[in-house]
Steps between C-alpha positions, in 0.01 A plus 500: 500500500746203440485395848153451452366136466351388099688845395574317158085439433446863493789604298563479146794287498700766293478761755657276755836613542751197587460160672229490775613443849574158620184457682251640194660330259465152695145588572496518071696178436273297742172579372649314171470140665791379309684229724833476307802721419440384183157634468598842581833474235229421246251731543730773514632412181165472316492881576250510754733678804398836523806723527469568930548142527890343479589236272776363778325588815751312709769778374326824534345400864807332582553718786092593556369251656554166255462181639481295196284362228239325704443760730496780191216263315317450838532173588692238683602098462418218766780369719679227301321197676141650396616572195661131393146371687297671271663405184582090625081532517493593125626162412692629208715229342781662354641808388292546181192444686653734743549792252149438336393569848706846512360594139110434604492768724361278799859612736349701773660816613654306799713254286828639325557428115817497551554244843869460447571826536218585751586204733884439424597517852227404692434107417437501138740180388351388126172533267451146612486560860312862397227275365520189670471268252836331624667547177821617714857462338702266677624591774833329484624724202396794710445720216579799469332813520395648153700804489837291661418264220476776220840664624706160506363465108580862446858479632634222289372671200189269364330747254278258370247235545684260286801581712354436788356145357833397420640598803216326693566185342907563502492367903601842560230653665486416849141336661383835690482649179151329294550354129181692415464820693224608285274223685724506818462880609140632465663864540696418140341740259712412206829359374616891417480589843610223656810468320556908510440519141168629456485407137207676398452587149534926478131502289352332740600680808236728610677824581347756751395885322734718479373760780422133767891437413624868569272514793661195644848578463486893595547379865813301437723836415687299191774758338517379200396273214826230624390538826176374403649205345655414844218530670328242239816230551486536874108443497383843617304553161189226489464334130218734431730759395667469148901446558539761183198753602634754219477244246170339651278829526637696175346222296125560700543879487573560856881519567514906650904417578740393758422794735144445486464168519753471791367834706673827478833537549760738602745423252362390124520153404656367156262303302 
């Protein structure tokens, strides 16, 4: 019966047992219409994802036919050319123009949110050139890329935006990196990640559930509680997931232990 297609509309969801196949549960995801990763992360985490579905999709189907986001959502982005046409037609201005544009829901299917990443090595060069408005930086300082930038600010061990003003003004900072990234880079998100700090106030971090957290890191086989912190140095673990998860979900009621929370385990784990 699971080979059969729309299986999941004439099943209770709780007497599904496991993920769907690869090609039933893509069949699921695309009658959702959602046209970003994004989309999918949050609609999962407003509860919504019935158990047959994965959260991570591109880890469970891995092997089973995954292609990649896109192609899981059901749809696809122009070539780069048709792309930059469309948007130089928009006559957006600048980059807050450009983002209202993103937030009004007007983006068809066909054009990424996210062009740097979607177009990074087929032609895409700045927002200026993305839009057309000819608000290009110039081209003798040859900036550089935004994540070459963030690194060289990284390495000599700016933690800080005041740091990095007064090293800006110092005659320090050599001419491919900008004075004011913020403006510069329209793929800067803030000065915490762009200086590797992510200073982010721990109230006002908004922390996945418990059971999205555990589901999320049961495929990652970490041994123990200090493996877990290595894994959250070396990036593995996305901020969504407290750095102190004992601490974090005993105070909502939720913390089961180490074993649970990491996936079952040979060997115990200490607390």
């Amino acid at each position: 019966m699971r080979r059969k297609a729309g299986i999941w509309q004439n099943i209770p969801p709780e007497a599904m047992p496991g993920y769907l196949p690869f090609n039933q549960a893509r069949q699921y995801a695309q009658k959702l219409n959602f046209q970003r990763r994004e989309e999918w992360q949050e609609w999962s985490r407003a509860g919504r994802r019935p158990p047959f579905i994965p959260f991570i999709p591109d880890r469970v189907y891995k092997d089973t036919g995954w292609v990649n986001w896109a192609e899981w959502l059901g749809f696809s982005f122009l070539p780069f050319e048709k792309a930059r046409a469309y948007m130089r037609k928009l006559g957006l201005k600048n980059r807050e123009e450009y983002r209202d544009w993103l937030k009004s829901g007007k983006r068809p299917k066909t054009i990424p949110h996210e062009p740097e990443k979607i177009y990074k090595y087929t032609g895409l060069v700045s927002l200026g050139d993305w839009l057309g408005n000819g608000n290009i930086q110039n081209q003798k300082k040859k900036k550089l890329p935004y994540e070459q930038a963030s690194a060289y600010v990284q390495a000599i061990g700016i933690k800080t935006w005041q740091e990095y003003v007064n090293w800006s003004v110092s005659g320090e900072r050599p001419v491919t990196i900008p004075a004011a990234p913020d403006k510069a880079y329209y793929e800067f998100e803030s000065w915490g990640k762009f200086l590797g700090t992510d200073r982010i106030a721990n109230q006002n971090k908004e922390f996945w559930v418990y059971q999205q957290a555990k589901e999320y890191l049961a495929p990652l086989n970490i041994r123990s509680l200090n493996h877990f912190q290595e894994l959250c140095k070396d990036g593995t673990i996305p901020n969504e997931i407290p750095r102190d998860p004992k601490v974090y979900y005993k105070k909502r009621g939720e913390w089961l232990g180490s074993i649970d929370f990491l996936g079952k385990r040979k060997a115990p784990i200490r607390e």
